[in-house]
matplotlib code that plots the C-alpha trace (Angstrom):
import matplotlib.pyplot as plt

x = [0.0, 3.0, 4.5, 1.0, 0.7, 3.8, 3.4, 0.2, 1.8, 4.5, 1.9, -0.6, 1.9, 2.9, -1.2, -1.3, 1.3, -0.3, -3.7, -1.5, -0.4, -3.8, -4.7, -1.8, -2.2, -6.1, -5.3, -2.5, -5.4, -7.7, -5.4, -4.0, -7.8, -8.7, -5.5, -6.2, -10.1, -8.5, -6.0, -9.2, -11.3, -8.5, -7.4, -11.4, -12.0, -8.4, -9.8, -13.1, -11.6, -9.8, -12.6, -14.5, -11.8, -11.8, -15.5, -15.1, -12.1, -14.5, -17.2, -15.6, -13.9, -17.2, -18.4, -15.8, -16.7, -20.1, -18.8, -16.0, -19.3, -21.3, -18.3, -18.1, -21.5, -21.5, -18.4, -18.8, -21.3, -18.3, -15.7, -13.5, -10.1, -9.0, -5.4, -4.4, -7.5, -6.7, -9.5, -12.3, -16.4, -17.3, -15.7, -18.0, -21.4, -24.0, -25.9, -26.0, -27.3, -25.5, -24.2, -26.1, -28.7, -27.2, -23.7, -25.1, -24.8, -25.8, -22.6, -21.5, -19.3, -17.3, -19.2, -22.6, -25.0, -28.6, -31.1, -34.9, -37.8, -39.2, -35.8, -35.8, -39.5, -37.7, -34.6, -34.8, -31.8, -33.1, -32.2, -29.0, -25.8, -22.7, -23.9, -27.6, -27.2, -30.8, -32.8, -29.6, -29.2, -25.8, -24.5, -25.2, -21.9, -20.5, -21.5, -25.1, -24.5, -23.1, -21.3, -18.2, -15.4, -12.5, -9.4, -8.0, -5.6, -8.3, -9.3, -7.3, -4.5, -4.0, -1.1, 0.6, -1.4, -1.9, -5.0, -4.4, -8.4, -10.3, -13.1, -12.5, -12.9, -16.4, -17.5, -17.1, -14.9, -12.2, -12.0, -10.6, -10.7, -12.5, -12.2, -8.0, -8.7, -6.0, -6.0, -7.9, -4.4, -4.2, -7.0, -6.4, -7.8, -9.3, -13.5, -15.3, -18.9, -21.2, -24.3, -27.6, -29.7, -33.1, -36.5, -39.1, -42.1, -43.1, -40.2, -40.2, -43.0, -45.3, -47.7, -45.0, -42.4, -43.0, -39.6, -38.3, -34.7, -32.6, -32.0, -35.4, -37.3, -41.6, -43.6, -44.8, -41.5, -39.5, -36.7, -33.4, -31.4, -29.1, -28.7, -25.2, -24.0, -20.1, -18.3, -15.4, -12.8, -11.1, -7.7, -8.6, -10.6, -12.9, -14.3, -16.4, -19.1, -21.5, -23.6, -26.4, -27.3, -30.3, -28.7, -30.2, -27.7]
y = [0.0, 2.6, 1.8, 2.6, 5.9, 6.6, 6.6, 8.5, 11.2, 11.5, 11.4, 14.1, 17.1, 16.5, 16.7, 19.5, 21.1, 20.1, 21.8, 24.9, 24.7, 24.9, 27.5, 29.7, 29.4, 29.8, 33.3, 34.4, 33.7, 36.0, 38.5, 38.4, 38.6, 41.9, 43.3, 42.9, 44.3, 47.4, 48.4, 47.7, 50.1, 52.5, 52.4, 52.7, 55.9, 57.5, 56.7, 58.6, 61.6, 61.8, 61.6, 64.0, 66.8, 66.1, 66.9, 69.7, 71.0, 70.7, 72.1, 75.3, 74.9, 75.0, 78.1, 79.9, 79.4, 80.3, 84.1, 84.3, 83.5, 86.4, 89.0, 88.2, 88.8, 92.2, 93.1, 92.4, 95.4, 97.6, 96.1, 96.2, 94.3, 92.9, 92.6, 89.1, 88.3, 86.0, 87.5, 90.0, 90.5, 92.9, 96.1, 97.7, 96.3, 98.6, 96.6, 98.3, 94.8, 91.4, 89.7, 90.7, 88.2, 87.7, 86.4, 83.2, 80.7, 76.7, 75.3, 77.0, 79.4, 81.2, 79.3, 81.3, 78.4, 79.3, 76.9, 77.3, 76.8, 74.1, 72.5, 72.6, 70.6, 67.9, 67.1, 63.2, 62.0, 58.8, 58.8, 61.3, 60.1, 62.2, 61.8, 62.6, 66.1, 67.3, 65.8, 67.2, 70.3, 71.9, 72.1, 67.7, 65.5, 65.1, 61.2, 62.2, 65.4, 68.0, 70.7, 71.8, 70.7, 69.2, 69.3, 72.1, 72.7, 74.1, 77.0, 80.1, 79.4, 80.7, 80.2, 81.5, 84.2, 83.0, 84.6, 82.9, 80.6, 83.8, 84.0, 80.7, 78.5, 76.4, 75.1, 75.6, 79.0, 78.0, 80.2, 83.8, 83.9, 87.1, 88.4, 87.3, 86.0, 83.7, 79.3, 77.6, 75.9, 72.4, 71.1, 68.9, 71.0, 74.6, 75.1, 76.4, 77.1, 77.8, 80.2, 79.7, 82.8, 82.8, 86.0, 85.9, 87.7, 88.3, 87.2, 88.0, 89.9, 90.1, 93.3, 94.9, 94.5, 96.1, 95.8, 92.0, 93.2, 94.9, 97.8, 98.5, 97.0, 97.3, 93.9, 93.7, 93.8, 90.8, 90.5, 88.9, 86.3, 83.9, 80.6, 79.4, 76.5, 75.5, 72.5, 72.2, 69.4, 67.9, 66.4, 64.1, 64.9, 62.2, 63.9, 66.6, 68.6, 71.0, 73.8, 76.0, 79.3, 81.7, 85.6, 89.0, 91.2]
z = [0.0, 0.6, -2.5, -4.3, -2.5, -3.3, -7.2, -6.7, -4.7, -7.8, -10.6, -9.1, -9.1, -12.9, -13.8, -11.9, -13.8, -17.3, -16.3, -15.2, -19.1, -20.3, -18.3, -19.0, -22.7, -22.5, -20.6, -22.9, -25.9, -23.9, -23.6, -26.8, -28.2, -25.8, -27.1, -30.5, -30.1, -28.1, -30.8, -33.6, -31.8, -31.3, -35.1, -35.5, -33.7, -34.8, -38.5, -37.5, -36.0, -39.5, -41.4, -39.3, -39.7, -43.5, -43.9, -41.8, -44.0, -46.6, -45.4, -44.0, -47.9, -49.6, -47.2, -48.3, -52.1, -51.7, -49.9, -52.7, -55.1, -53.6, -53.8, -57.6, -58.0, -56.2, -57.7, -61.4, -62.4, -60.9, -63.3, -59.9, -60.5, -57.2, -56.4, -57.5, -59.0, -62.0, -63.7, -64.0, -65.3, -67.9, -67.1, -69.0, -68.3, -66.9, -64.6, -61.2, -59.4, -59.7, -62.9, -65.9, -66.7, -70.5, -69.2, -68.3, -71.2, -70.9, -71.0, -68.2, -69.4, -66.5, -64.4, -65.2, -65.9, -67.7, -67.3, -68.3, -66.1, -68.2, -68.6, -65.5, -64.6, -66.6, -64.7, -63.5, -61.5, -62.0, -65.7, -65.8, -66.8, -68.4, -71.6, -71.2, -69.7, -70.8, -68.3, -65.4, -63.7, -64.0, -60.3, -60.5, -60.4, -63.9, -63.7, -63.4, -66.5, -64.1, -65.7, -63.2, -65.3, -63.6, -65.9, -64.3, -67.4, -68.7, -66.0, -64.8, -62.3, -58.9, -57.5, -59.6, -60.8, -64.8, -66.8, -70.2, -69.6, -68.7, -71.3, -72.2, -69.4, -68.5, -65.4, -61.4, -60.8, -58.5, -55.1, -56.0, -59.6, -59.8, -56.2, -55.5, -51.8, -50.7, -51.7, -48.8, -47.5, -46.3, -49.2, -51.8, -54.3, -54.4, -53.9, -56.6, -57.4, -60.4, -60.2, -61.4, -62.5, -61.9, -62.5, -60.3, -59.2, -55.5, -53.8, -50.4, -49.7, -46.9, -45.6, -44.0, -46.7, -49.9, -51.7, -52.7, -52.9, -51.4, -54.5, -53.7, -56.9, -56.3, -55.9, -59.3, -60.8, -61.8, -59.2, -60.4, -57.9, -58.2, -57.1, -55.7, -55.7, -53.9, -53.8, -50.7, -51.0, -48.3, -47.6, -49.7, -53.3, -52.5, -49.5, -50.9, -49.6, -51.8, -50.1, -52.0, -51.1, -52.9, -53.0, -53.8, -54.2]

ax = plt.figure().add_subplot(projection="3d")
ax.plot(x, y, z, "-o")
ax.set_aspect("equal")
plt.show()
């Protein structure tokens, strides 16, 4: 009987040792697992911090189009040439309000787009595509018949200064073309914007208000405003964000 308890007493502490093993190794696995989860969810939230602060890049970029579009409109009837503008609206026009109405062309043409109203009761996003651009509205993305034009060959320069695409150029105008404000830094390309044109009757008018602009036009008369349309690009050019704005001048 010794001898047996003997050879139990040695066998017991090496099974002991093997379940140790196990347990060890099934700890480590845990471990290794919650380790592996943390850094995921830390690489996660990093990666949405990122993102956040690229659409706000944008967004802040595309605000800034859509004042740059407003000072071009206000400045054009002027014929004011800002300091490093790349270039400038008809010097020469005598339109005391906005961007003359007969500037805007349908291809877009220094980013004045004209559009009809009844083209416009036929736009379908459902069927737009590049190459069926009737049924789109211009400010759409070119896959869907948009007209902004991205080869940037094409457009004046801004940094530097270079003027040779002026009255030739189609499509978004890119931020300071007409008023010289400083490039958005830190963007992976410059905003731009198109503007619609648009006459209308009654705009803003109640019974205490009896002008629908501010130059002081009656309520009978057909008011001219202009739709605006900017498109911000982040750190990235595949993180974009497009704002709209109505202005009266």
């Amino acid at each position: 009987m010794s001898g047996f308890n003997e050879q139990t007493d040695v066998a017991s502490p090496r099974r002991e040792r093997g379940v140790a093993l196990v347990v060890v190794l099934l700890f480590l696995v845990a471990i290794t697992g919650i380790s592996v989860w943390t850094a995921r969810q830390s690489m996660l939230a990093e990666g949405m911090a990122r993102n956040q602060m690229d659409q706000e890049a944008a967004r802040q970029a595309a605000e800034s189009a859509l004042r740059d579009a407003e000072r071009d409109i206000d400045n054009a009837p002027l014929g004011v040439l800002m300091a490093n503008a790349s270039c400038q609206r008809n010097a020469s026009t005598t339109d005391t309000d906005g961007i003359s109405p007969s500037a805007f062309s349908s291809d877009c043409a220094k980013g004045l787009c004209l559009k009809d109203d009844t083209s416009y009761t036929a736009s379908d996003w459902t069927v737009a595509t590049a190459s069926n651009k009737t049924v789109a509205d211009p400010w759409w993305p070119k896959s869907k018949g948009g007209l902004w034009n991205d080869d940037e060959t094409t457009k004046p320069g801004r940094n530097p200064v270079n003027s040779s695409n002026c009255d030739t150029f189609t499509g978004g105008v890119p931020l300071g073309t007409y008023s010289g404000v400083p490039p958005v830094r830190g963007v992976s390309k410059q905003p731009e914007y198109l503007i619609e044109v648009f006459q209308r009757k009654h705009v803003r008018i109640n019974l205490d208000e009896t002008q629908v602009t501010s130059t002081g036009e009656k309520a009978n008369q057909w008011s001219t405003m202009y739709r605006i349309t900017a498109r911000g690009f982040g750190y990235s050019q595949r993180t974009q964000v497009v704002l709209q704005s109505v202005f009266f001048p």
